[in-house]
Structure formats: C-alpha cells, structure tokens
C-alpha positions in Angstrom: 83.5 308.4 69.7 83.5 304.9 68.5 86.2 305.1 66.2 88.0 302.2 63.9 91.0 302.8 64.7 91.7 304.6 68.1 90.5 304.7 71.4 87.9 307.6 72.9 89.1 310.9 72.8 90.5 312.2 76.0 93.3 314.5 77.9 95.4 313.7 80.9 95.7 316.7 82.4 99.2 316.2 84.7 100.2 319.2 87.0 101.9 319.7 90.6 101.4 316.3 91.4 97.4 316.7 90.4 95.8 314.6 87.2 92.8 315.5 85.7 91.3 313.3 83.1 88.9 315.0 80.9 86.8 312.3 78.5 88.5 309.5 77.4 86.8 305.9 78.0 87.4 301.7 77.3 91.0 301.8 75.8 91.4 305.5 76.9 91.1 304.8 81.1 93.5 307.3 83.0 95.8 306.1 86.4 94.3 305.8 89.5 94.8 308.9 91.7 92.8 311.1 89.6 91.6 314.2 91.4 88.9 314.6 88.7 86.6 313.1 85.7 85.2 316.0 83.4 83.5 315.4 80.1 82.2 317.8 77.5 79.3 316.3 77.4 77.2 314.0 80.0 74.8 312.3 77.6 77.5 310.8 74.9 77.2 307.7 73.6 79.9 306.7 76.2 78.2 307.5 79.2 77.5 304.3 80.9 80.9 303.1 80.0 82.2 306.3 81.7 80.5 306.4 84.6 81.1 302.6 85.4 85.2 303.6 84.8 84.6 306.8 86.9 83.2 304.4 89.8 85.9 302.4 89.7 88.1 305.2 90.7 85.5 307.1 93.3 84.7 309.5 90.7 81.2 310.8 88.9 82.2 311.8 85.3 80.5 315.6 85.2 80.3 319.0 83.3 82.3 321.0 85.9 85.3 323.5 87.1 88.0 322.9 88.8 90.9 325.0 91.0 93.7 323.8 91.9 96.8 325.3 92.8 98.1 327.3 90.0 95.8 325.5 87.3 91.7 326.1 86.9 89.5 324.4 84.6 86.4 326.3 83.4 83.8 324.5 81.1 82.6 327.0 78.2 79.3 326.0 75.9 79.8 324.8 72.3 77.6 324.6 69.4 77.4 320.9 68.9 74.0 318.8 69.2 70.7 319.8 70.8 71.9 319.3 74.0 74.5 321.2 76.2 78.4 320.2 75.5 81.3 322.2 76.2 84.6 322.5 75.9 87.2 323.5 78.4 89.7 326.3 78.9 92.5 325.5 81.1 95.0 328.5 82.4 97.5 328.1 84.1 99.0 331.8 84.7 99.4 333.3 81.4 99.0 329.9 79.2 95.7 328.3 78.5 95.1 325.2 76.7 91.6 324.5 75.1 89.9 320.7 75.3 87.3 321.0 72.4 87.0 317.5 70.7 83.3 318.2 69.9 81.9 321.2 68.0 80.0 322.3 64.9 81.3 325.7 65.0 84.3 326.8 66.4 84.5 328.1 70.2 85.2 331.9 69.6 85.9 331.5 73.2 89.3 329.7 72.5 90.9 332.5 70.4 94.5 332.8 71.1 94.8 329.3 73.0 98.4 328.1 73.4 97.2 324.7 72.3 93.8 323.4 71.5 92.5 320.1 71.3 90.0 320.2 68.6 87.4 318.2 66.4 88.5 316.4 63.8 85.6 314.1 63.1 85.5 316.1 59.6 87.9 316.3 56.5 86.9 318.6 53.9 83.5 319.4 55.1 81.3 319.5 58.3 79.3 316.7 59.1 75.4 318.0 59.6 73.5 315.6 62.4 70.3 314.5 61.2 67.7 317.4 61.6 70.3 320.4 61.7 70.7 319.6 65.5 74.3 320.9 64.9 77.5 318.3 63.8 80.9 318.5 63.7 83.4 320.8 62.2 85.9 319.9 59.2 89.5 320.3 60.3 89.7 322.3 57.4 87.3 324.9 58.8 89.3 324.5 61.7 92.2 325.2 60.7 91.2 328.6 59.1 89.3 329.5 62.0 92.2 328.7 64.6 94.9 330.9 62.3 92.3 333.4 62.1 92.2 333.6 65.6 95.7 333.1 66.7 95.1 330.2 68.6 99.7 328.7 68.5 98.8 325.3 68.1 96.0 322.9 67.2 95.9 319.2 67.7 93.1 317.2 66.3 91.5 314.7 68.4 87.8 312.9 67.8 89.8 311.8 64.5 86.3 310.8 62.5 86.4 308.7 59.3 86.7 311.5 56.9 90.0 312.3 58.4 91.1 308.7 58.5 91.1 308.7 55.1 93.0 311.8 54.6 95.7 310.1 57.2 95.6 307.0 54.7 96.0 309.1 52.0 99.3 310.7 53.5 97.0 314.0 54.1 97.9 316.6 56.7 95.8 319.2 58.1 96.4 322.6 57.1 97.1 323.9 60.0 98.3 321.8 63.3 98.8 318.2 63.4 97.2 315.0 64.0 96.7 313.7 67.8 98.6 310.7 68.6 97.8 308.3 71.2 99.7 308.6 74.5 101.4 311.7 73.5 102.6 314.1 76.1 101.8 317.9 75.3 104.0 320.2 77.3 102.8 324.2 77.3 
C-alpha cells in the first residue's frame, strides 16, 4: 500500500539460517540471500515495483508454499477484492504465525495463531471497494474477531489512513498493537 507515512507492508521471515520475505516493496527491500519472495497478492498495485526488486535478487515474487527445515509456509485464500489474495500460515512445530495484511473479513483460517499480522487499513469501520468487490477490515472488527478466536497476539500492519489518525490521536487498538517498522517479532 502507498501509505503517507510508512513503507509497504512486509515480513522478514528469519529461521535456521533461511529468510523469507513475504511482501514488502521500495523502502521495505529485504537482504540479499533470500531463499524466497511470496506476496498475498500478485496483481497489487506494487507489482512491477516488486518484481523489478525480486529480479534484482534472482527471485519471481509469487503466491506459493514453502518447506524448509522445521518451518513451512502455506498460502490460504482471503476475502479481499475480486481477485485471488491470501494470506499465509507459517508453523513451525506447534507455533504458527499468520501474514494477513489484506482482508475484508477475517481469515477463520488463522484462529488460534500465536501472532498474526493483520489489516489495519481501517479504524472504526471497514472500508468497502468500489462495487462491493470486497475492502478491508477495521482493526476494531479485528480485534473482536482475533479475541473471539484466540488468536495470542495481533499486530497491525497495512496501517491505512483511518488508523493514522487514530495513532495521531494517541488511539490504540483494542486488542494488539500497532506494527513498527524494523521490529523483530520472536514466537
């Protein structure tokens, strides 16, 4: 997402001497010795910007699995425009984390995540696309959704305008916490 203030959303995914990058983009560009480039979705606005990054490293940017050693990476379907998007369930023996920066309604599929990466591109409500082609979520729906269904921790990533304002306005979610930048998230 073009956003004001931060750079694309995106996880470095660090593990046994493997990196993953999943997303990300200009500003958001992972090290060199990446074993993998998956995105959530391979017609985003950043697509050209993605795939000339991804060359750069010998990498196609792609909706994909992965295996590796003790961690696999399995792409799941989301509700969020009229074309497929997923998010991303990563387990790594009996801990998963969930990359979902994009959705209009929350992933039943990431119930009881350790940690989930979630949209936050709305505040107080969900933001409809033109034509009810689906949106994004409000981090208050969120929120409910991810106590409701256990999921330990939620970080909010894809932070839209709405919820810029709400930072302004010394605003925290209910449930979780804002993403920072560079942050490392250890499960």
């Amino acid at each position: 997402m073009n956003s004001p203030r931060y750079p694309p959303a995106g996880l470095l995914l660090r593990f046994s001497g493997h990196q993953i990058v999943f997303d990300g983009g200009p500003g958001a560009e992972p090290p060199d010795g990446v074993a993998a480039w998956l995105v959530t979705d391979e017609r985003a606005e950043l697509r050209t910007a993605l795939r000339r990054l991804a060359a750069a490293r010998g990498l196609t940017p792609r909706i994909g699995h992965y295996t590796g050693d003790s961690v696999r990476v399995e792409p799941h379907p989301v509700e969020h425009t009229s074309h497929p998007t997923v998010g991303y369930a990563i387990s790594a023996g009996r801990t998963t984390v969930v990359w979902a920066p994009e959705f209009w309604r929350f992933p039943s599929w990431a119930a009881g995540a350790d940690l989930l990466f979630a949209d936050a591109a709305g505040w107080n409500r969900p933001i409809r696309f033109r034509g009810g082609v689906g949106g994004h979520a409000s981090v208050r729906d969120v929120a409910a959704n991810a106590v409701r269904l256990r999921v330990r921790r939620v970080v909010y990533a894809h932070i839209g305008r709405p919820c810029l304002r709400a930072i302004d306005a010394g605003l925290d979610p209910p449930y979780g916490e804002w993403g920072v930048t560079g942050r490392s998230y250890d499960v």
